[in-house]
C-alpha positions in Angstrom: -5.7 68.5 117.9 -8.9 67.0 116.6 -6.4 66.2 113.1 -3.1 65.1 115.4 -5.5 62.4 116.9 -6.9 61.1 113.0 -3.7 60.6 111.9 -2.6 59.1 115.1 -5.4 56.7 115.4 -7.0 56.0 112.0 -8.9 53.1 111.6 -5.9 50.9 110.9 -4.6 51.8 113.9 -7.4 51.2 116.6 -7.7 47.4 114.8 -3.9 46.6 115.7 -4.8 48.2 119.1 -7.6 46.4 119.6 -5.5 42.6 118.3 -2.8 43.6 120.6 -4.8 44.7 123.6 -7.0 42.3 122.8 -4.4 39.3 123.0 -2.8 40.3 125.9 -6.5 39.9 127.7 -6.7 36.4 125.9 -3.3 35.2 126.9 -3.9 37.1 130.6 -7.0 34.9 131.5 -8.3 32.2 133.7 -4.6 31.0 135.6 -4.5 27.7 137.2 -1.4 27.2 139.8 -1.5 23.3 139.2 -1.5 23.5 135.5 -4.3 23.5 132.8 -4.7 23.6 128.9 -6.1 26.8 128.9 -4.8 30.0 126.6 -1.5 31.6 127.8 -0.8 28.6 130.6 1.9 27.4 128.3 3.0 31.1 127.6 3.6 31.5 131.6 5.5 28.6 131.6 7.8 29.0 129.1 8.3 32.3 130.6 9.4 30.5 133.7 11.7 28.2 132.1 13.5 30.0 129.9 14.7 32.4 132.4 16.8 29.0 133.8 17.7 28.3 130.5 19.4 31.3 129.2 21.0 32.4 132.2 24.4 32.2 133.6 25.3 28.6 135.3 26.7 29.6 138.6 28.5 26.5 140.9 25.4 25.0 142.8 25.4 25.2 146.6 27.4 23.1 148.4 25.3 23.3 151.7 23.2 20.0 150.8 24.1 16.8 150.4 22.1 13.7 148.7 22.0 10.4 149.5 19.9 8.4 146.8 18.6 4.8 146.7 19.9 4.0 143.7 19.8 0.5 141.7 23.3 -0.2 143.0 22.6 0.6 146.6 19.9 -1.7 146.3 22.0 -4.7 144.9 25.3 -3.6 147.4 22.7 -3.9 150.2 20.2 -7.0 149.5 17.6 -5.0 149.5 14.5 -5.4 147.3 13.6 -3.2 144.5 9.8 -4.3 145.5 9.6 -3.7 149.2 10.6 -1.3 151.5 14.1 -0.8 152.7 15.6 -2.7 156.1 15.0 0.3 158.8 18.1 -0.8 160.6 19.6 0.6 157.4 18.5 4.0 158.1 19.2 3.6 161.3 23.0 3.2 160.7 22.9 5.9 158.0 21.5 8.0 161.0 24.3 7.2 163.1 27.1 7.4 160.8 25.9 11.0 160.0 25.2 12.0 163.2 29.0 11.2 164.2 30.3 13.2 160.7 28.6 16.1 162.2 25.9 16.4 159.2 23.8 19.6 160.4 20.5 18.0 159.6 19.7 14.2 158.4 16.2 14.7 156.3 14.7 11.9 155.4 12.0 11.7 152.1 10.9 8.6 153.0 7.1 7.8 153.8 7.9 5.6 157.1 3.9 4.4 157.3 3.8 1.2 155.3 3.9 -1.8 157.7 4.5 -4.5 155.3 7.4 -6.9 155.5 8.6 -4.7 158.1 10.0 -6.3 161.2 9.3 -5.0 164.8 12.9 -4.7 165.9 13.3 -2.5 162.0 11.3 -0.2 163.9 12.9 -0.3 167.2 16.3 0.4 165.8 15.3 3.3 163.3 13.0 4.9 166.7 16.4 4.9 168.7 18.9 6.1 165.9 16.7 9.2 165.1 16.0 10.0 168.8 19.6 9.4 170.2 20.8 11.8 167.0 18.4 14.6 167.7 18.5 15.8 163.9 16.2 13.7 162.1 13.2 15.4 159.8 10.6 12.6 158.4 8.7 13.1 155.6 4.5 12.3 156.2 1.9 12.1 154.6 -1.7 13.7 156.3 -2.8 10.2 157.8 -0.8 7.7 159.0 -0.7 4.1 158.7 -2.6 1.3 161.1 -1.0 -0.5 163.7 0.4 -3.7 163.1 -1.9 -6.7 163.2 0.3 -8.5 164.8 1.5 -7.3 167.7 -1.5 -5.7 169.4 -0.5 -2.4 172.1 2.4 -1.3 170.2 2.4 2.2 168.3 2.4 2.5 164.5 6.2 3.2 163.7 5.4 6.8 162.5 3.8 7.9 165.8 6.6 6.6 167.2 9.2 8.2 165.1 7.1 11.4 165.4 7.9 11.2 169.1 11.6 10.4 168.6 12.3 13.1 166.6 10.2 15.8 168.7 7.6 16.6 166.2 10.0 17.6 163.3 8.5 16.3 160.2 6.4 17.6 157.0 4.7 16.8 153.9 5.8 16.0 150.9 3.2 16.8 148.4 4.1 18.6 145.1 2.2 21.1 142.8 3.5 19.6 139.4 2.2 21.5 136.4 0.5 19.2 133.5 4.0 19.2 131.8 5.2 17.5 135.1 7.5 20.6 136.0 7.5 21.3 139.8 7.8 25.5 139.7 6.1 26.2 143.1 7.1 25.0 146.6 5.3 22.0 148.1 2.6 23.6 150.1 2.1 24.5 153.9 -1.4 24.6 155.5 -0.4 26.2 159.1 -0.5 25.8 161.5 -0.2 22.4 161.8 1.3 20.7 158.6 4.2 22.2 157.6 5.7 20.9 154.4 9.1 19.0 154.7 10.8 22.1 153.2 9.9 23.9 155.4 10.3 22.3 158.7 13.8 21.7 157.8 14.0 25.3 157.8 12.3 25.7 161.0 14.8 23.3 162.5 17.8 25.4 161.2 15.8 28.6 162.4 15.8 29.9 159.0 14.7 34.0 159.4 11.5 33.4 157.3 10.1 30.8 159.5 10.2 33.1 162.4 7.5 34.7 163.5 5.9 37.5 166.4 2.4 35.7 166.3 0.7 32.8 164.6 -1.3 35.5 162.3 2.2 36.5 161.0 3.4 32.3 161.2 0.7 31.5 158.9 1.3 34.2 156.3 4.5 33.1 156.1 3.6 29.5 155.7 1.2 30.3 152.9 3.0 32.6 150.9 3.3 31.5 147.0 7.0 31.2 146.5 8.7 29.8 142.9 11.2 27.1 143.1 14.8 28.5 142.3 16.5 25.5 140.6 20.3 25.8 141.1 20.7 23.6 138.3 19.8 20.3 136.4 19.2 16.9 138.2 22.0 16.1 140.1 23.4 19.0 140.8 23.2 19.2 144.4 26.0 17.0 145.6 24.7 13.5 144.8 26.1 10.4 147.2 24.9 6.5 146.7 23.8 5.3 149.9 25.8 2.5 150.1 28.8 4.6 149.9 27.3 7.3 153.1 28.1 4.6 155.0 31.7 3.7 154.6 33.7 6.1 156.3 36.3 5.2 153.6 34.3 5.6 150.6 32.9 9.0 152.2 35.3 11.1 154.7 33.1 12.8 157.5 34.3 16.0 156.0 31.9 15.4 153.2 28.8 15.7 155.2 30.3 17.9 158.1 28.0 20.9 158.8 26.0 19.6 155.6 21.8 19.4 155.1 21.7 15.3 154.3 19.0 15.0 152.0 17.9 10.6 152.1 15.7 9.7 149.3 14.9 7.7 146.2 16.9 8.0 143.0 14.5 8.9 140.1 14.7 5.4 139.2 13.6 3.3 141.8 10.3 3.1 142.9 7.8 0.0 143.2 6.6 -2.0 140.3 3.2 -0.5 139.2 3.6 3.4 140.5 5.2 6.5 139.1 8.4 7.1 140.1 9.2 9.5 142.5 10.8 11.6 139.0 9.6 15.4 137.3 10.5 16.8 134.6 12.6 20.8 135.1 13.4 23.5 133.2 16.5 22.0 131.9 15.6 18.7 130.6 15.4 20.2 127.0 18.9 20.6 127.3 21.1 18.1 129.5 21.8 14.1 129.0 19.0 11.8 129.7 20.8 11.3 133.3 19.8 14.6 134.1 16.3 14.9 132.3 14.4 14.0 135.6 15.3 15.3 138.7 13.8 13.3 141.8 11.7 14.9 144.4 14.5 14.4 147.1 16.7 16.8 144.8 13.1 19.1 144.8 12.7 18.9 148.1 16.5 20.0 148.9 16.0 22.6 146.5 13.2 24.4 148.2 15.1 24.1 151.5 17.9 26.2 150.2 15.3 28.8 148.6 14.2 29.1 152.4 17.7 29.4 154.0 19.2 31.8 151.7 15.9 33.9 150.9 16.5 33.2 147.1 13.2 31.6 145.9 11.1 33.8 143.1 8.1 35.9 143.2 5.7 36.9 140.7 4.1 39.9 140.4 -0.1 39.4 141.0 -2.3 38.6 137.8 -3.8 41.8 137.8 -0.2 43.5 137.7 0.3 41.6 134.9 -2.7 42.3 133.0 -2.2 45.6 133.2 1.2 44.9 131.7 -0.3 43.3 128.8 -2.9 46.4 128.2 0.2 48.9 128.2 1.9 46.9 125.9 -1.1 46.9 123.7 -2.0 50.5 123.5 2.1 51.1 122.9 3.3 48.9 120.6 -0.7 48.2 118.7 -0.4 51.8 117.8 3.5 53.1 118.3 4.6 50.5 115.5 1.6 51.5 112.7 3.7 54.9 112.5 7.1 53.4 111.0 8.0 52.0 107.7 8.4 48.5 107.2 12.0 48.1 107.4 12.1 50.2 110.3 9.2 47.8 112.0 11.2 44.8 111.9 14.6 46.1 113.8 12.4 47.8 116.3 10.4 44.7 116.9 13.4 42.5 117.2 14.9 45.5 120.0 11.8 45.5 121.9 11.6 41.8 121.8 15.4 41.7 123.3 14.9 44.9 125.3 11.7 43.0 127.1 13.6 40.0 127.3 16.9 41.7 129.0 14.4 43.0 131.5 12.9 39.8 132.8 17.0 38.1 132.8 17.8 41.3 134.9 14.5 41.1 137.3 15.2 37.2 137.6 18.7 37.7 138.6 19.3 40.5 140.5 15.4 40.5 142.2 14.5 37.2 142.4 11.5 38.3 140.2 9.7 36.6 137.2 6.4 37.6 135.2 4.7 36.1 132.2 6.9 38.0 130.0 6.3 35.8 126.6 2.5 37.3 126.7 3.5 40.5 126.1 6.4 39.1 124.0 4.1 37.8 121.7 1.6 40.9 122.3 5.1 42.9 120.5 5.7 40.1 117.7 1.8 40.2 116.9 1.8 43.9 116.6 5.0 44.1 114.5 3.6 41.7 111.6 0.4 43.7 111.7 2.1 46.7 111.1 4.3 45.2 108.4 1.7 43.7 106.8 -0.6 46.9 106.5 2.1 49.6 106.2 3.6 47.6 102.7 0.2 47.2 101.4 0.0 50.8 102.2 3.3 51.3 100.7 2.3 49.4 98.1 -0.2 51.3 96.6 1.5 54.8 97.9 4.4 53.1 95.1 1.9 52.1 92.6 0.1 56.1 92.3 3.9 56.9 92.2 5.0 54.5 89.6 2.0 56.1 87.8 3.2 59.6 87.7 6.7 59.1 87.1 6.7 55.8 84.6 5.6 59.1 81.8 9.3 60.2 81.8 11.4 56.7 83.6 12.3 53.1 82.7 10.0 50.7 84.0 12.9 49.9 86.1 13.9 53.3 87.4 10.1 53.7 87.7 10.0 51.5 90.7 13.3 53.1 92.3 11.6 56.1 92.6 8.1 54.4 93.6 9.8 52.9 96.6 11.2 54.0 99.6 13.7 55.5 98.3 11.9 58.0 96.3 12.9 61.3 98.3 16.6 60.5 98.0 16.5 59.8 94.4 14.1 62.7 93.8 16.5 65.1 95.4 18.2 67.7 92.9 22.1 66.1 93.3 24.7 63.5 92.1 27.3 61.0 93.5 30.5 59.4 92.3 29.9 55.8 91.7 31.3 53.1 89.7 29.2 52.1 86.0 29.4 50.3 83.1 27.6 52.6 80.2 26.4 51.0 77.1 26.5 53.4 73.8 24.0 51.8 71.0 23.7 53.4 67.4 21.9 52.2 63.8 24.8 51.5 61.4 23.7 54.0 58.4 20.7 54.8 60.0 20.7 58.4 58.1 20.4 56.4 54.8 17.9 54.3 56.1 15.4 56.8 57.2 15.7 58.7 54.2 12.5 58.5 52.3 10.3 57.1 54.6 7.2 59.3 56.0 7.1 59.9 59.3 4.5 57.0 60.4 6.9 54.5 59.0 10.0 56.0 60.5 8.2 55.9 64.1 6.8 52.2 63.5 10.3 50.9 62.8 11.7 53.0 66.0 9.3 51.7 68.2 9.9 48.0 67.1 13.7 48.9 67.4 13.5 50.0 70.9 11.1 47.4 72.2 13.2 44.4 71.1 16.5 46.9 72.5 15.1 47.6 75.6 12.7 44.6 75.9 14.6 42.2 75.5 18.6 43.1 75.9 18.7 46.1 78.8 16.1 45.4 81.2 16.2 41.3 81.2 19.6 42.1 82.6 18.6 44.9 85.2 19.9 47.5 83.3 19.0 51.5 83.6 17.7 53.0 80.4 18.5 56.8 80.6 17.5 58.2 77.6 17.2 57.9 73.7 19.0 60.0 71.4 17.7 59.7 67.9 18.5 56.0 67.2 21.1 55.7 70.0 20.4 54.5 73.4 22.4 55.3 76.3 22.1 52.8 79.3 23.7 52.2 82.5 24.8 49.4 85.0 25.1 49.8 88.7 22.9 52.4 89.1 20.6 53.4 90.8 21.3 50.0 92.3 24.6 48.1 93.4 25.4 45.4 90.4 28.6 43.8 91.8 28.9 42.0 88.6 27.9 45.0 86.4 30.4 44.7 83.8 29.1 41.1 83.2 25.5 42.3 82.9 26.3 45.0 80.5 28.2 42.3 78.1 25.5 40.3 78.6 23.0 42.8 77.4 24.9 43.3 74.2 25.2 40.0 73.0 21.6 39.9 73.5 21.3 42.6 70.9 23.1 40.4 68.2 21.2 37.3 69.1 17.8 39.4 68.0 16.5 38.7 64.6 17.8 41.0 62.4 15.2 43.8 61.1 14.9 45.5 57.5 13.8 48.2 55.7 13.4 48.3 52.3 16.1 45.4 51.6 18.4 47.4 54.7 19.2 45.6 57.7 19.1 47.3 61.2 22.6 46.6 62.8 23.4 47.9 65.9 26.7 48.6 67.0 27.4 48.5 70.9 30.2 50.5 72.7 31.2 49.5 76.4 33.3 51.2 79.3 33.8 50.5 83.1 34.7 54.0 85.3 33.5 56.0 87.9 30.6 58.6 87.0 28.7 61.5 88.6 25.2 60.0 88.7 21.9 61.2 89.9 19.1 64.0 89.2 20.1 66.6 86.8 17.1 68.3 86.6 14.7 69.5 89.4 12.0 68.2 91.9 9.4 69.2 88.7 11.3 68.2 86.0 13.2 64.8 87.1 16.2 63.7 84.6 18.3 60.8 85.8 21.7 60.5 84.1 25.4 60.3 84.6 28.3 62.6 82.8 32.2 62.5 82.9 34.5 60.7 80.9 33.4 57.5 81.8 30.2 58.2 79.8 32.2 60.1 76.8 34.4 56.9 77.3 31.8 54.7 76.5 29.9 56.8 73.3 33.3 57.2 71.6 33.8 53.4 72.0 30.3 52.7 70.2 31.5 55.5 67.6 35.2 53.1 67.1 33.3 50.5 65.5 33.4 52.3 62.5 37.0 52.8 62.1 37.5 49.1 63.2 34.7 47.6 61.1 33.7 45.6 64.4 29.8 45.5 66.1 30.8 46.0 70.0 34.0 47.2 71.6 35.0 47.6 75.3 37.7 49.0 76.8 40.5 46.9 78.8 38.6 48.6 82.6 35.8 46.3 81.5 37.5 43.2 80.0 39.4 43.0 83.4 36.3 43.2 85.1 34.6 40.0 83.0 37.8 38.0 82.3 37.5 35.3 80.6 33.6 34.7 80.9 33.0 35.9 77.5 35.1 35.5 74.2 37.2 38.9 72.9 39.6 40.0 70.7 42.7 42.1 71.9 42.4 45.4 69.2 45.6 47.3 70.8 45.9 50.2 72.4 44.9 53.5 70.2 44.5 57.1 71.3 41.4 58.8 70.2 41.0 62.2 69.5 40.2 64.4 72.6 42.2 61.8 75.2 45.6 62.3 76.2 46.3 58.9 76.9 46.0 55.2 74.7 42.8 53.0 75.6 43.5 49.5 75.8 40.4 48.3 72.9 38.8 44.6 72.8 36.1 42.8 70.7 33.1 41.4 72.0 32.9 38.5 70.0 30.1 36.5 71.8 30.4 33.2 74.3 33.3 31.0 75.5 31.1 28.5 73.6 32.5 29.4 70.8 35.6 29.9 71.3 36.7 26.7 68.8 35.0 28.6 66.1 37.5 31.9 65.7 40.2 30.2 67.3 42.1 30.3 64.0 41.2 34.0 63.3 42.2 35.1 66.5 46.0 33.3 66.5 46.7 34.5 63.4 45.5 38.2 64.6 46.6 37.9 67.8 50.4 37.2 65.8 50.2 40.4 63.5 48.8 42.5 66.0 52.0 41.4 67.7 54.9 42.1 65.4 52.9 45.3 64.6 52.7 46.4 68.4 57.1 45.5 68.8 57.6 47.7 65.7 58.7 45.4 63.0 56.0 46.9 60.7 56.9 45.3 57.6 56.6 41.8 58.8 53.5 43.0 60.8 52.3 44.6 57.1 52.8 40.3 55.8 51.2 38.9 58.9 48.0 41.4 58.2 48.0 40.8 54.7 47.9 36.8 55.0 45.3 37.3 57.4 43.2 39.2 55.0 43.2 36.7 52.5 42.6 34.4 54.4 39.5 36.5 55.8 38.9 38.9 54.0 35.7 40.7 55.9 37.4 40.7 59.2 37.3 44.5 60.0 40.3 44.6 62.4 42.5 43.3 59.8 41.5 46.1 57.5 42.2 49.1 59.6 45.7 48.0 60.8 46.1 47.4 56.5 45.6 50.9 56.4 47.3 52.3 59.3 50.8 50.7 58.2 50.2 51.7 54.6 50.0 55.1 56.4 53.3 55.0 58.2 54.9 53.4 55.2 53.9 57.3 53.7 54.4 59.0 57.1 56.7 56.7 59.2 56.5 57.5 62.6 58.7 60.1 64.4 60.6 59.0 67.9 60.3 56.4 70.0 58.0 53.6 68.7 54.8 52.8 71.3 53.0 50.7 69.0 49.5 52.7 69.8 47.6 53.7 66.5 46.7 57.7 67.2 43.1 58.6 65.4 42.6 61.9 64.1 39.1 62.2 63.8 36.2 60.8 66.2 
């Protein structure tokens, strides 16, 4: 037990506990309802918002409608942008809904400034609301003094107070420093309801009902989260001027409707903020809709009352201990996986977390902070990654270590990585390669009479420049040395879509070397090439580890290096890898031939080198290219004239040479049956 828990929680471990856990406390502190700059405010935001933002639009109510003040109703009207509106205004806009059967007329107007306000104003907006019986005002705490003027009479809002039998409320908001509204304007029962919520006390709305005022006031005071139902203007917008012509605006419009009055978000008076807030979609809709007025808040929170869809969050302690479970689980779960496991289950936990707070917020009418622990997961997922690799790191470099004795630098780190069981297990698979055969033209010869220091000197300067600079600079698998010859693959152990490519690649590389000697003898190499499918993998044993491939391919490729004798050439391919480089690299067509131990003809070709120089054995190759032709459609003695004229014109060209000698053959055994035009060999 005492062991399971070390390896559990090592001291790499408790450290990411402790930054997770330790994160979620930071993130999870001090919370201010109106908004601060403190750590994790903006986190609990955004947690808010984005829930609005990435979920499904649904059609807005259609249960409120809003009649805005807008800059045209101003100008329609003759009313001032400066000063407040003419009340007999309202008072006809009370009327005219009253008669369209509007189910409530609310009005978030402040009706407590006096100035340039006319007694009979007054009068007239006093008898509209009390003769319709469905008027809410909008107050602030104190109202306004009495006019100067005409001493005895009531200020207009104890007046209108009286009209409309006490139905009114504030209008305060709780915007958030980013000028968001998220909660609903407060109530301080029992006496000052906010306008939401006498609105819903007027349309007896089942959570303003109440057995006792204990219960009343608990219900008042309750924290409850604004449910947007969409951006600004969402909510059935009307101009005023138009809520008043019958024509413009049927009564059917505003029958059995809430009739929200207010400003548009632009108007206001000169010198004060207008009566606009920012919402949770104004990172993403026109600049109409950026700000959303507090009428359109207002009407908002009315319908979060009637329909019992507002939000509620789960208490700050809930959600700290949220954030300490997410800690201990993910600050320690995570340390236990691989890297490249980390990151997928990171990313799933992340969309997991975030799937639950969609399904909360939609189906519950929940929300919680849920980027804090979002960021608690992303914070423990690049701690683990970053101390599992450099874990891995020097698990790979011990590794690299033991096995680099007997591997290519390049398999070396294969097997270092994570995929050092799998390539370590005794077994092969059938994949696609390009092999590379390499052998010292004469090298018998040349290592005769030297002493065996001198003989390994020269090897080991071979090989370096070989390998150095020709295999591995083009990601090529060295598998093993035999005597002078080196046997290399491409495509394995790693995918190489463009294999064939790199393996050409690697032996012009060998030819663009500077060429070595011994004792007056220069070291050529000649270079054999084939494309085909190969059993590769470990040959050997979990002790004894030998990584190589076998099958034809591979004999494929070592008789092709072993050609370039008979042909007088430096490096051949067969046609499988021509048609897999086309024309990126210059060749010779050879013809087809049939070597010894193969029951069928192998299309041969001539590396030559770069397209580059294509200009320079243009002539050559025609002239070939034309013999090889009359040889291959069986008219051997003008193919015998073609060769010849070649030859004397180039008289080194190998090619040339062994066709020379292959018709002056079938001049003494001319060939039986039907012609083919492939040369058989009869010796390797």
């Amino acid at each position: 037990m005492k062991r399971l828990l070390s390896v559990l929680f090592d001291r790499y471990t408790l450290l990411g506990l402790a930054l997770t856990v330790g994160l979620g406390w930071l993130l999870n502190g001090y919370e201010s309802k109106y908004g601060s700059h403190l750590i994790g405010q903006s986190a609990r935001f955004a947690s808010y918002d984005w829930l609005f933002r990435a979920a499904r639009a649904k059609p807005p109510p259609k249960d409120v409608v809003l009649v805005l003040m807008d800059e045209k109703s101003h100008a329609d009207l003759g009313q001032q942008l400066a000063a407040p509106w003419d009340r007999r205004i309202h008072a006809r806009l009370i009327r005219r809904l009253t008669a369209a059967g509007a189910k409530a007329i609310v009005f978030d107007i402040v009706f407590l400034t006096n100035r340039f306000v006319l007694p009979e104003e007054d009068a007239a907006l006093v008898a509209a609301a009390q003769e319709s019986g469905r008027v809410i005002l909008a107050a602030n705490p104190r109202p306004g003094p009495s006019p100067k003027d005409v001493p005895g009479v009531d200020p207009p809002f104890r007046a209108l107070r009286r009209a409309v039998q006490e139905h009114w409320g504030q209008v305060q908001f709780l915007e958030s420093d980013d000028l968001i509204v998220r909660l609903h304007p407060p109530s301080f029962p029992p006496f000052k309801p906010s306008l939401s919520w006498a609105v819903a006390k007027f349309l007896d709305a089942p959570v303003t009902r109440a057995t006792n005022e204990t219960e009343l006031a608990a219900n008042m005071s309750a924290e409850r989260w604004l449910r947007y139902y969409g951006p600004a203007l969402s909510l059935s917008p009307c101009p005023y001027e138009d809520a008043l012509d019958p024509a413009r605006m049927p009564d059917d419009f505003f029958r059995d409707k809430i009739v929200f009055v207010g400003a548009s978000t632009l108007t206001k008076f000169s010198g004060e903020r207008k009566d606009a807030f920012a919402s949770p979609y104004s990172m993403l809709v026109r600049d109409n809709q950026q700000l959303i007025g507090g009428v359109e808040i207002q009407a908002t929170a009315t319908l979060n009352l009637l329909r019992g869809d507002w939000l509620t969050r789960p208490s700050q302690q809930a959600e700290g201990w949220l954030a300490i479970a997410v800690g201990i689980v993910f600050g320690a779960g995570l340390m236990h996986f691989r890297p490249r496991s980390i990151v997928p289950l990171t990313l799933g936990s992340l969309a997991a977390l975030f799937g639950l707070a969609m399904w909360l917020f939609q189906r519950h009418n929940l929300w919680f902070a849920w980027l804090i622990p979002a960021y608690q997961i992303g914070a423990a997922g690049l701690y683990a990654v970053a101390v599992n690799s450099i874990r891995l790191a020097f698990r790979n470099r011990l590794l690299l270590e033991s096995v680099s004795r007997y591997l290519s630098p390049k398999l070396s780190r294969q097997f270092a990585g994570e995929r050092a069981e799998e390539l370590l297990r005794p077994g092969a698979t059938k994949q696609q390669v390009t092999a590379l055969f390499s052998d010292i033209a004469g090298f018998t010869s040349i290592s005769e009479g030297l002493d065996p220091d001198e003989l390994a000197q020269m090897m080991n300067q071979y090989f370096e420049t070989a390998v150095g600079r020709c295999i591995f600079p083009t990601d090529g698998t060295v598998v093993k040395f035999i005597g002078d010859a080196i046997f290399a693959l491409w495509n394995a152990p790693d995918p190489q879509p463009d294999h064939a490519w790199r393996a050409c690649d690697a032996a012009l590389r060998f030819r663009q070397q500077a060429v070595q000697e011994n004792h007056g003898r220069q070291l050529i190499t000649r270079i054999g090439l084939h494309t085909g499918e190969a059993n590769v993998g470990n040959f050997g044993s979990r002790e004894r580890f030998d990584y190589t491939a076998f099958g034809e391919t591979i004999n494929l490729a070592s008789r092709m290096e072993g050609l370039n004798k008979h042909l007088g050439t430096l490096t051949l391919m067969t046609g499988e890898t021509h048609r897999l480089t086309g024309d990126k690299f210059l060749t010779r067509y050879l013809g087809r031939l049939v070597l010894k131990g193969f029951g069928h003809s192998i299309e041969v070709y001539e590396l030559v080198g770069t397209p580059e120089q294509r200009a320079r054995f243009a002539d050559l190759h025609t002239a070939f290219a034309a013999a090889l032709a009359e040889f291959q459609a069986g008219r051997l003695d003008m193919a015998a004239t073609a060769f010849t004229d070649v030859s004397q014109r180039w008289p080194a060209d190998g090619p040339t040479k062994f066709y020379l000698r292959t018709l002056a053959e079938l001049r003494e055994h001319p060939p039986e049956g039907r012609w083919t035009g492939e040369v058989e060999l009869k010796e390797k």
